[in-house]
C-alpha positions as CSV (number, residue, x, y, z in Angstrom):
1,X,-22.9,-17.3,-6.4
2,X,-19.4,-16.3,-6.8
3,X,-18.1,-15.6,-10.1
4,X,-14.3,-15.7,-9.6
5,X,-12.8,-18.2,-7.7
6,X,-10.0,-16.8,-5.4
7,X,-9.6,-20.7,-3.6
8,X,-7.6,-21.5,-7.2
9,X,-3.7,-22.0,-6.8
10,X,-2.1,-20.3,-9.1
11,X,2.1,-21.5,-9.3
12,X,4.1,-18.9,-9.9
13,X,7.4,-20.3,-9.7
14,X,9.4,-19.6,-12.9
15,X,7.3,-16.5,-13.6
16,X,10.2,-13.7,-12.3
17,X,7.7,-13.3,-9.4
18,X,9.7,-11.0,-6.6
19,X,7.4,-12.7,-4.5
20,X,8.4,-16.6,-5.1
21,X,11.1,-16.3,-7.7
22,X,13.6,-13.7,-5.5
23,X,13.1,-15.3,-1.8
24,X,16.2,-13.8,0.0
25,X,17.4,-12.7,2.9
26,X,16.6,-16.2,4.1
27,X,17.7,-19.9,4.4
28,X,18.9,-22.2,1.8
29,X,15.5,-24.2,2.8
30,X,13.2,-20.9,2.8
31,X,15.0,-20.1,-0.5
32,X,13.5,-23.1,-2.2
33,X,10.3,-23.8,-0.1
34,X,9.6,-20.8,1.8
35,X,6.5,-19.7,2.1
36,X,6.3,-16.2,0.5
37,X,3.5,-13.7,2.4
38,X,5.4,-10.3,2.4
39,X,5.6,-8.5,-0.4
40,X,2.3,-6.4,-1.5
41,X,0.5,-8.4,-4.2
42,X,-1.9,-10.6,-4.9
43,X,-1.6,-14.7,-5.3
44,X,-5.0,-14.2,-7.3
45,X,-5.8,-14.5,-11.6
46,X,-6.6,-10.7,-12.5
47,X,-10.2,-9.8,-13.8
48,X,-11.4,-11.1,-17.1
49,X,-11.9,-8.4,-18.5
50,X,-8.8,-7.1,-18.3
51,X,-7.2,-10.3,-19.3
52,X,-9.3,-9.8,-22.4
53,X,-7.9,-6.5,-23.3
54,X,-4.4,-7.6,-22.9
55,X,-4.8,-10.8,-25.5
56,X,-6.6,-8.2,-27.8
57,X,-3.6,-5.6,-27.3
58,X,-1.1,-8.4,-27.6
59,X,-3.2,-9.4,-31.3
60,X,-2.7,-6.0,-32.7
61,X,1.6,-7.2,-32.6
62,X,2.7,-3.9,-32.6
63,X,4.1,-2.7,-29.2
64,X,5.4,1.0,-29.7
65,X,5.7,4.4,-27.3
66,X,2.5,4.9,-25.9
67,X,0.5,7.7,-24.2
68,X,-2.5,7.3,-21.3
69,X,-2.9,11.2,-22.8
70,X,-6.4,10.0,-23.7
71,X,-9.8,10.5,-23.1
72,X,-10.8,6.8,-22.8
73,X,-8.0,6.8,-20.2
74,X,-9.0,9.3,-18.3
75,X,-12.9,8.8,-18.4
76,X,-12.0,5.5,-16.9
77,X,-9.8,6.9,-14.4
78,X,-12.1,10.1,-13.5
79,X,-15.4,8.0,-13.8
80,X,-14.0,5.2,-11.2
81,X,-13.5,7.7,-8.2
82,X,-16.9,9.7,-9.3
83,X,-18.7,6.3,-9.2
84,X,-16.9,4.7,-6.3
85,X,-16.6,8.1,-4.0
86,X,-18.5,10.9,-5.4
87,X,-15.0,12.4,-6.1
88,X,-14.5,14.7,-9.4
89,X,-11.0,15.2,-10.6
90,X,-10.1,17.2,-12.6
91,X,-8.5,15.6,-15.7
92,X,-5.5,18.1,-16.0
93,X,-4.5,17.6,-12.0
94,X,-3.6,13.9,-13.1
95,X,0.2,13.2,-13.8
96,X,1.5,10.1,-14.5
97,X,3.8,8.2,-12.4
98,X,5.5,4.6,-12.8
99,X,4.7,3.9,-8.8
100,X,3.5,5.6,-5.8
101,X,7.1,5.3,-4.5
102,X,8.6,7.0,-7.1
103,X,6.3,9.7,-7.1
104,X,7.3,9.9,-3.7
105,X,10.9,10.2,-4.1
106,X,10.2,13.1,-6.5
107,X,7.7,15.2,-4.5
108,X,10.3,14.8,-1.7
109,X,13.3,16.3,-4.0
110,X,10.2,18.9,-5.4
111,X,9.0,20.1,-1.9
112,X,12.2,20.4,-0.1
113,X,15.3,20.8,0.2
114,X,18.4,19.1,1.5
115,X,18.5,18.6,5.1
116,X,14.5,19.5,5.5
117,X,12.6,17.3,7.3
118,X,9.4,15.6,6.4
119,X,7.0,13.9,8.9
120,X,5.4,9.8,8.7
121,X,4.0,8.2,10.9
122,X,5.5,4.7,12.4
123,X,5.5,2.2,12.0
124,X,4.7,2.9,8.5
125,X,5.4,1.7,5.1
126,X,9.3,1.8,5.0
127,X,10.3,3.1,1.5
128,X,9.1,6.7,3.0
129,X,11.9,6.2,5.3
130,X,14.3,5.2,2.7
131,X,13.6,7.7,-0.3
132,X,13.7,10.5,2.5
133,X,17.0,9.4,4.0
134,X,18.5,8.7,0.4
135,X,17.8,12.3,-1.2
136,X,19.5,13.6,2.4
137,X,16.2,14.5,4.0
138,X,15.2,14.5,7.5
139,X,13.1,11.7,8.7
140,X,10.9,13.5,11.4
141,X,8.6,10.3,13.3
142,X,4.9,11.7,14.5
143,X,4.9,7.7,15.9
144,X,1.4,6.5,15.9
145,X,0.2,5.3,19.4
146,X,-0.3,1.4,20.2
147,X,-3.4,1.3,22.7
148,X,-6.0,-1.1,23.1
149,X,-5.0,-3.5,19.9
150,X,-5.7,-0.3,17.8
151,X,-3.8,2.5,16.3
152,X,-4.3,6.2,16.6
153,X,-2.7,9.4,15.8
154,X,-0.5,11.5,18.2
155,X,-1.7,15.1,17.6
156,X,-0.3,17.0,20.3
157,X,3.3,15.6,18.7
158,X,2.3,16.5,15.2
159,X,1.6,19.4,15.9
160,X,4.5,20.2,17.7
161,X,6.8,19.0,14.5
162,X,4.5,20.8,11.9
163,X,5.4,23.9,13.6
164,X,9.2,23.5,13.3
165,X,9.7,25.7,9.8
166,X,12.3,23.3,9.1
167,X,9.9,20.2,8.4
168,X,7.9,20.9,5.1
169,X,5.8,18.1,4.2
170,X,3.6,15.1,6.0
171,X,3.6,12.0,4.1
172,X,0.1,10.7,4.9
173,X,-0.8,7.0,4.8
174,X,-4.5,6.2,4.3
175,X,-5.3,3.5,4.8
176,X,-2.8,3.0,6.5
177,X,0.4,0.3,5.3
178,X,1.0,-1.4,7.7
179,X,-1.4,-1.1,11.0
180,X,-4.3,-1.1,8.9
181,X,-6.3,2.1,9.8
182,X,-9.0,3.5,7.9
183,X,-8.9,6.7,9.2
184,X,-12.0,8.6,9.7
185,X,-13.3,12.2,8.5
186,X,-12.9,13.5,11.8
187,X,-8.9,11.8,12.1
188,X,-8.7,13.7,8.6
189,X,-9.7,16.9,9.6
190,X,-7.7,16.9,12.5
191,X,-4.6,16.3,10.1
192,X,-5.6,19.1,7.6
193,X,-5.9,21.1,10.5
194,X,-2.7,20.7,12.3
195,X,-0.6,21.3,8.6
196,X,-3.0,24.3,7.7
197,X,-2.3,25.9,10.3
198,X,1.6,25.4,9.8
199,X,1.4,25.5,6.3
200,X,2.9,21.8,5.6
201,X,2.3,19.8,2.8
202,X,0.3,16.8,2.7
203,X,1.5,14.1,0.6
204,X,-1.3,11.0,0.6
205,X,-0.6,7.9,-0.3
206,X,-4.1,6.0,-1.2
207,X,-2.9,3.5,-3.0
208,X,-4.7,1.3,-0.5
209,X,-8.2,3.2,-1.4
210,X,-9.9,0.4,-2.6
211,X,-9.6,-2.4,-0.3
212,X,-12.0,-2.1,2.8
213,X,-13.8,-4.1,4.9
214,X,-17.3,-4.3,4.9
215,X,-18.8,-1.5,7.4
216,X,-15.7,0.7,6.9
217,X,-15.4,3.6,5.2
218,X,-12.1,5.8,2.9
219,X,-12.4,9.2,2.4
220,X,-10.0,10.7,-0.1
221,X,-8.4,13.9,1.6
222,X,-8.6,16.0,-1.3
223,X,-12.0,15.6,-1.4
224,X,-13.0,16.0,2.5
225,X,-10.7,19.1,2.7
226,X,-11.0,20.6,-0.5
227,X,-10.4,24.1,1.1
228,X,-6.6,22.8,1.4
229,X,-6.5,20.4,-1.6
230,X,-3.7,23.2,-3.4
231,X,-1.6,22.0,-0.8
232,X,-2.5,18.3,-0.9
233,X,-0.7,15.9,-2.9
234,X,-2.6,12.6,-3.6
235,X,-1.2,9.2,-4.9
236,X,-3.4,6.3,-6.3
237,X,-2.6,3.5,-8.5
238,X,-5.4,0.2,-9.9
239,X,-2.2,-1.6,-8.8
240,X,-3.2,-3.0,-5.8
241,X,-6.4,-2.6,-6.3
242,X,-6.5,-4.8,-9.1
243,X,-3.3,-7.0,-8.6
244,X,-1.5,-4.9,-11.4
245,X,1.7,-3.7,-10.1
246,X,3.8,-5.2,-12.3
247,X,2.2,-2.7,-15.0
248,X,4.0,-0.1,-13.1
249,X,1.5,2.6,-13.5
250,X,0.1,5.5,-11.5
251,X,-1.7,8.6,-11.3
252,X,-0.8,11.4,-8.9
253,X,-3.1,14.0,-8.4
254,X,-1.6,18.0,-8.4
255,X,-4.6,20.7,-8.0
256,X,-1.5,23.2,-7.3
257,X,-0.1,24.2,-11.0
258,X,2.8,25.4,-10.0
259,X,3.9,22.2,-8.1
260,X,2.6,20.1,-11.3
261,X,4.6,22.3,-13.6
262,X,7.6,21.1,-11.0
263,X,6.8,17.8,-10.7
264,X,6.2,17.3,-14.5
265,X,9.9,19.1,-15.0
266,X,11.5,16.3,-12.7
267,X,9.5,13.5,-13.8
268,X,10.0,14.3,-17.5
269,X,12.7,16.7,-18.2
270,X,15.0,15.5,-15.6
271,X,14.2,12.2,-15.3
272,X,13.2,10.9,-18.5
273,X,10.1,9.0,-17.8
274,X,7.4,10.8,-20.0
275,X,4.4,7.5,-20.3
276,X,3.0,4.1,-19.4
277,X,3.9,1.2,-21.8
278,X,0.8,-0.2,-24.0
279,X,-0.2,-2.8,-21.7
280,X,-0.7,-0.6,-18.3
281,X,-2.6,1.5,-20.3
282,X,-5.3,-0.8,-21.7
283,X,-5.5,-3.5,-18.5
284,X,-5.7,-0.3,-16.1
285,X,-8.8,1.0,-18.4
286,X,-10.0,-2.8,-18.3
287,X,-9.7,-2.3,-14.4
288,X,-11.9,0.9,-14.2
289,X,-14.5,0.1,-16.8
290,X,-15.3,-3.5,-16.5
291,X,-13.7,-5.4,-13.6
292,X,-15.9,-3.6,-10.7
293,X,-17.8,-6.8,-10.0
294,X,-14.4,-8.6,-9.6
295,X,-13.3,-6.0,-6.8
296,X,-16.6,-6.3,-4.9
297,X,-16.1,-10.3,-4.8
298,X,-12.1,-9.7,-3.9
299,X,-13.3,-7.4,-0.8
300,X,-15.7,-9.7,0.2
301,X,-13.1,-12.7,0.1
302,X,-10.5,-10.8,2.1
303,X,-13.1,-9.6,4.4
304,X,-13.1,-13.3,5.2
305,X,-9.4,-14.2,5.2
306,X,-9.0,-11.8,7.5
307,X,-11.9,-13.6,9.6
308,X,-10.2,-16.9,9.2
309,X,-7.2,-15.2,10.4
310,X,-8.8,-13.8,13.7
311,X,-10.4,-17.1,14.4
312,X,-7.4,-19.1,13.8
313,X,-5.1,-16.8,16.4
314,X,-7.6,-17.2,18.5
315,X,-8.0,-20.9,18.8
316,X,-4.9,-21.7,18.0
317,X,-2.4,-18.6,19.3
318,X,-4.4,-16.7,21.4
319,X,-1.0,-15.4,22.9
320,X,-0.7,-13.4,19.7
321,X,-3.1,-10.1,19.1
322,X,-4.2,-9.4,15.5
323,X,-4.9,-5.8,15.0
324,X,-7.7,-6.0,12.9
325,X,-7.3,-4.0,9.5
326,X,-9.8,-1.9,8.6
327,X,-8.6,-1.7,4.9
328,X,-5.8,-2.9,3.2
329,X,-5.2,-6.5,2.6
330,X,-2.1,-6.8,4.6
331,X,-2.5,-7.9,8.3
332,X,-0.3,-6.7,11.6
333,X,-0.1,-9.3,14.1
334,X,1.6,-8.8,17.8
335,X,4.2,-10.9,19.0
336,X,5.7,-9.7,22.0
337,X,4.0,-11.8,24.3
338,X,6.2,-14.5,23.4
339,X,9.2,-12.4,24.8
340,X,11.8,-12.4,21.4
341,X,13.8,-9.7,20.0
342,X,13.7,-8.7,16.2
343,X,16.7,-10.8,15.4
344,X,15.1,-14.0,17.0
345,X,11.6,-13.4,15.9
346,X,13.0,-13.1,12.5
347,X,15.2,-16.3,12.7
348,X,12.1,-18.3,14.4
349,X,9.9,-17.2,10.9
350,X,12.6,-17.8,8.4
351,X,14.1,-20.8,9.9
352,X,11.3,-23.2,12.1
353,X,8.6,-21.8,10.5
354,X,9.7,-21.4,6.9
355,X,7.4,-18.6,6.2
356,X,8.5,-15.1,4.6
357,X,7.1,-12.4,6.3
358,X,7.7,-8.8,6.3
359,X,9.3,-7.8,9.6
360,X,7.9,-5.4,12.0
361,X,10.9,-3.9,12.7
362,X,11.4,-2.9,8.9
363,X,8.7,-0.3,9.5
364,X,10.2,1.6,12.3
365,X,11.4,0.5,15.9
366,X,7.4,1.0,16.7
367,X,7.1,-2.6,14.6
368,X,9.5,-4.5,16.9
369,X,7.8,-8.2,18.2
370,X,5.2,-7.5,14.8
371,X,5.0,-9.5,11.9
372,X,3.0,-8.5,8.5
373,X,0.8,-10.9,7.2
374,X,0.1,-10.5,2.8
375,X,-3.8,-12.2,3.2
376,X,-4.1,-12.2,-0.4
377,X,-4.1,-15.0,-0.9
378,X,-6.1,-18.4,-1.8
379,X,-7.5,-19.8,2.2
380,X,-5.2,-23.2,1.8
381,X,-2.5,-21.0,1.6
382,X,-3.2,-18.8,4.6
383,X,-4.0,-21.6,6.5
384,X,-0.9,-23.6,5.6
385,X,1.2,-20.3,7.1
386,X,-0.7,-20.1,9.9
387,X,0.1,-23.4,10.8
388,X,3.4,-23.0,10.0
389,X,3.8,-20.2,12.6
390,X,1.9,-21.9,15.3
391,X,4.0,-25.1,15.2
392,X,7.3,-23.2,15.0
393,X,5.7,-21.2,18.3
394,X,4.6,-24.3,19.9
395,X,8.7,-25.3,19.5
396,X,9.8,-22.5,21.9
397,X,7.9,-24.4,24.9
398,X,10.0,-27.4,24.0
């Protein structure tokens, strides 16, 4: 029997939810009744547990500067990736970052320099592409290759691009934001390979790590290719994980001192952020330590939202192909069969279907005829979007 019930509607109007307070970019009508599915968190109550430890933080009425510099911290931190991966970090690799993104932003500014370029993979997660581009680096595309409703890597290409000297650093996505991809030990390999032999950073975003379908398995690159982990770079948050990103806290992972002694010089000295507030601190040890049980039941939930979502495409839109996610709880769903460019795909969402969506084309021109699905998310409220879509579709027959 279930102990948390992820069917309960939650309104979070009036809450300065991004999600369903800030609708723009839209119509008047989506700006007041849109339905909001873009935007990566979850429409679900966090763990008990870690609403516990915030009323019992809260009760202590004194909010000052805080540190995670802890050993409860870290024991929860460390003890979650032993226990959930057979993964021992190393306490003193762990630096603290407010988000994966800005960690980003500063490993690009660390590990390069002006006009250097630095390799994704498309269509992928599109702040890469912006906090490149905006600290006037070079975005170098190692697209991803659409075959058979799937997604896989294009080797041959990355490894022509590792070799230039001038591109220094592969930003990694696994799982992968937004296709889906868990990618295996042998897909891994082949990465570390490629940049090994180029000597090219590896900058992995796993902030994903933790949601997986059932049957599926992550492999944390450090840990696989621990042979090349000085050179490896790996990001993790309990903020998706845990529906916490509004605690703005994350932990990136440095073997290579030098770099860390960098990283901790632009983070802190240069930048100015030095800690997590009081409240990231204790719900993220809440997370690690207690709310286990309440992850298991989320994955398990998902694993059948995206179900509902296959089924429903097919009986309903079997015109559109969902490419099924193998972690993640963000789903990619093709389009083009119905024939529209970006601009009208976009329009027919916003505007007949009154659903807000992340755009394909926002990860790359790779995404074009693609929408993003956010499936976390109570059934009734999937279902309501799907519906939504399908009728606005039906319209273009009319």
């Amino acid at each position: 029997m279930s102990k948390y019930n992820f069917d309960k509607i939650v309104d979070r109007i009036d809450t300065d939810s991004v999600k369903w307070d800030f609708r723009t970019n839209c119509s008047p009508k989506a700006q007041k009744d849109g339905l909001p599915l873009w935007i990566a968190d979850m429409d679900f109550e966090c763990a008990d547990p870690i609403i516990k430890a915030l009323h019992h933080r809260v009760d202590h009425k004194i909010f000052g500067y805080s540190s995670n510099n802890s050993d409860k911290y870290f024991d929860a931190f460390c003890n979650w990736y032993k226990r959930r991966f057979d993964w021992d970090i190393d306490r003193k690799c762990v630096v603290f970052s407010p988000g994966v993104v800005p960690a980003i932003a500063l490993l690009v500014r660390v590990l390069t320099k002006p006009s250097e370029g630095v390799i994704i993979q498309k269509p992928v997660y599109y702040p890469f592409t912006n906090k490149i581009e905006n600290n006037d680096r070079k975005v170098i595309n190692n697209s991803l290759i659409y075959e058979d409703g799937t997604y896989k890597m294009d080797y041959e290409d990355l490894d022509k691009k590792a070799s230039d000297p001038n591109n220094k650093v592969l930003i990694l996505c696994s799982p992968h934001n937004p296709v889906g991809r868990v990618w295996s030990e042998e897909e891994l390999k082949r990465v570390v390979e490629i940049c090994k032999k180029h000597d090219v950073w590896i900058v992995a975003d796993e902030i994903h790590s933790d949601l997986i379908r059932k049957g599926v398995k992550h492999t944390p690159l450090q840990l696989l290719c621990s042979d090349y982990k000085d050179k490896i770079v790996t990001c993790v948050a309990p903020s998706k994980s845990f529906n916490l990103a509004g605690m703005q806290l994350s932990n990136i992972i440095i073997n290579n001192a030098e770099l860390r002694k960098r990283y901790k010089h632009e983070i802190v000295a240069t930048g100015g952020v030095s800690s997590p507030n009081p409240f990231a601190i204790v719900s993220a040890i809440a997370a690690y330590n207690e709310s286990e049980d309440w992850l298991d039941e989320l994955n398990n939930y998902l694993d059948k939202n995206v179900e509902f979502i296959k089924e429903f495409l097919l009986n309903n839109i079997p015109k559109a192909k969902l490419i099924y996610p193998e972690g993640t709880y963000l789903v990619w769903i093709d389009l083009n069969a119905f024939g529209l460019n970006e601009i009208d795909l976009e329009d027919l969402m916003f505007k007949k279907a009154n659903v807000l969506l992340d755009e394909g084309y926002i990860f790359g021109k790779e995404g074009i005829g693609f929408e993003r699905i956010n499936a976390a998310c109570p059934r009734s409220i999937l279902k309501e979007c799907l519906e939504r879509i399908k009728k606005a579709l039906d319209s273009l027959n009319k």
